[in-house]
N, C-alpha and C positions, 0 to 999 in steps of 0.2 A: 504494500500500500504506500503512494507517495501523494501528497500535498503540496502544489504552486503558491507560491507567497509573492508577490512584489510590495516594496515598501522603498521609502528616501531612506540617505544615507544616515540619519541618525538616530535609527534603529539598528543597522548594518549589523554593529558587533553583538548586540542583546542579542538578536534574532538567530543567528548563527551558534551562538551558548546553549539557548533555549532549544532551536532544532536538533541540534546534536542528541543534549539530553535527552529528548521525548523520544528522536528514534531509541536511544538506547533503553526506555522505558517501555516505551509501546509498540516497537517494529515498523513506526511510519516514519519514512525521510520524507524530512519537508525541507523544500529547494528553496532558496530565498533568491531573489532578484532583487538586489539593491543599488537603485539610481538615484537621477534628481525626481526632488518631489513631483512638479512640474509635468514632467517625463511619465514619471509614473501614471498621474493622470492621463496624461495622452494615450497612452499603452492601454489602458483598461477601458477606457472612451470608445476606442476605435477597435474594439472586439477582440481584441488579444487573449487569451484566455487563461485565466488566472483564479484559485480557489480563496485566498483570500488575501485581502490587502491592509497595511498599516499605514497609516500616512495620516499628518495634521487632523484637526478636526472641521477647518474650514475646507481642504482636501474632502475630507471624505461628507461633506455636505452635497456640495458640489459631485461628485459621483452618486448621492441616495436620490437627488434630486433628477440627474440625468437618467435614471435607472438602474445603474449600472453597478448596485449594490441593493442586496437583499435587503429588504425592507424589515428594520426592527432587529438585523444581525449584530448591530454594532456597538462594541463594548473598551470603556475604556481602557487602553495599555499603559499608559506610561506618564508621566509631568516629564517636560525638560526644561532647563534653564538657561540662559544667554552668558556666556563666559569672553574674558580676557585672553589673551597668551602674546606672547612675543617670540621672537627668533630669540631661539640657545645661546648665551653669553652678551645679548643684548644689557642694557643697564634696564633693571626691574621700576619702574613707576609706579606711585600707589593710585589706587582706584578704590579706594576706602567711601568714597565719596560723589555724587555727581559733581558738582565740581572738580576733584581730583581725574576722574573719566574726561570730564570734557576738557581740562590743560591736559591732559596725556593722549588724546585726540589731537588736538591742533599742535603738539609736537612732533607729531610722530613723520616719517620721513614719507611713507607709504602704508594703507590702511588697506587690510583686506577684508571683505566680507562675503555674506555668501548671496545668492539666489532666491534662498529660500526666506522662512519667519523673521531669522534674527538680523539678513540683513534689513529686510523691509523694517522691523524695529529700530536699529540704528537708523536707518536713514530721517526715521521718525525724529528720533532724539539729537541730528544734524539739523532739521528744520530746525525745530524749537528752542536748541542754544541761538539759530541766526547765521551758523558759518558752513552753509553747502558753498558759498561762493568761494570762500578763503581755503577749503580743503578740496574742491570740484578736480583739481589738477592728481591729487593724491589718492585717491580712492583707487582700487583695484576689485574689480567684482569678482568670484571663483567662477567660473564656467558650470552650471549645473552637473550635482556629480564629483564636484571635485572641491577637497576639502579646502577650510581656509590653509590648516595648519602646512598643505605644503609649498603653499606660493610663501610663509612665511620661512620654512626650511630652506628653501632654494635660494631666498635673499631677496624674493622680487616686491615685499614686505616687512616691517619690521614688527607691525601691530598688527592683532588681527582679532575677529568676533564673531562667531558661530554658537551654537548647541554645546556644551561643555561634551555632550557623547561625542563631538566629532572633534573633539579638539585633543581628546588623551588619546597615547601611545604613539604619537605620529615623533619619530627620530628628529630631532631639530629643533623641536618647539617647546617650551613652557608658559604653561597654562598661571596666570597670574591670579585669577579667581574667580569668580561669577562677577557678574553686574551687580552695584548695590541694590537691596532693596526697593527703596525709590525710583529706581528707572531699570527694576529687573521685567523681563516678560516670558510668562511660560507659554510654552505650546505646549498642549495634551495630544499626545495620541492613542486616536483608534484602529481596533481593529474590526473588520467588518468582513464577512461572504461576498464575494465578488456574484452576481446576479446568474453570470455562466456557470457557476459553481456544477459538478454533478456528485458530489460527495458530499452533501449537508450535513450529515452528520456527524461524518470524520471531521467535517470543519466546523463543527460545532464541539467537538470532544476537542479541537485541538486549542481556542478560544476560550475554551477553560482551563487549559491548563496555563496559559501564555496570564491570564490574567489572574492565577491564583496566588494568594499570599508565599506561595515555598518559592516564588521568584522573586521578590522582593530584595532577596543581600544581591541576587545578580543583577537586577536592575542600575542596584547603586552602585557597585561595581566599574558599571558602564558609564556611569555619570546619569542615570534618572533614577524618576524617584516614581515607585508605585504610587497609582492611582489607589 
């Protein structure tokens, strides 16, 4: 018995722990497909066939709405949080603070972000200090798909701000800390049956287990936090 998964990249590494595990518990390999969010959507939009998907929860509105998820499948997986990091041996800045965040923004030499939640968050929090026009030159967007942390490792970056899942274990980078409080923003994700599904109920046994409490230290693990 095998199970199609597509999800964004900042699931990638839970999804991959978690599949592992349940095959080795219940004899189903579940295959993961992990892209940009974006993408993801396009992929399952345009008939691709997939049993079930993870991705934001404005994502998967947007698919319950087009059809293209079982109706009433959908259960939450995960909180993530918007994180810090810089290139390996860079000088560390504090971000204790929005203010601290926004001088360690308009120093920074080049700023990566990503495609998906957290850069649309930043760009949020660039309008509202007042300086897109003062850093417009600096920004670096990641290419859907591809993490901040390695346009950060290769130099093409000195600052960067993603999902804290995609920002740990990447060679090169350290992760300075979440966004403070004050101007932190979670994306929840779900998980939901893709409408082509033909194994409901394997994907409904597999939905329970992704969201039960004995996943929770892996979650954190990865950088979220059970739902």
């Amino acid at each position: 018995m095998s199970l199609t998964v597509i999800s964004s990249m900042a699931t990638r590494q839970i999804l991959a722990e978690l599949g592992a595990t349940y095959l080795q518990r219940h004899g189903c390999d579940v295959a993961t497909t992990s892209i940009g969010g974006v993408e993801a959507v396009r992929r399952v939009s345009t008939g691709e066939a997939f049993d079930l998907v993870v991705l934001a929860q404005n994502a998967m509105s947007k698919l319950e709405v087009s059809g293209n998820l079982l109706p009433g499948s959908r259960a939450e997986f995960a909180r993530s949080s918007v994180a810090v990091a810089i290139r390996s041996g860079e000088e560390r800045p504090r971000i204790d603070d929005e203010q601290e965040v926004k001088e360690t923004v308009l120093k920074a030499r080049a700023l990566a972000y990503s495609s998906g939640p957290s850069g649309d968050h930043l760009m949020r929090l660039v309008d509202r200090w007042g300086i897109a026009g003062s850093i417009s030159q600096r920004l670096v967007q990641a290419p859907p798909g591809v993490p901040v942390g390695s346009l950060l490792a290769r130099g093409e970056a000195d600052l960067g701000f993603q999902q804290l899942s995609e920002l740990l274990d990447i060679p090169g980078v350290e992760v300075l800390g979440l966004l403070p409080a004050a101007i932190q923003s979670e994306t929840v994700f779900s998980v939901g049956i893709c409408s082509r599904c033909g194994k409901l109920d394997e994907a409904r046994e597999l939905i329970g287990f992704l969201t039960s409490p004995e996943t929770g230290a892996a979650k954190r693990r990865h950088g979220l936090e059970p739902v």
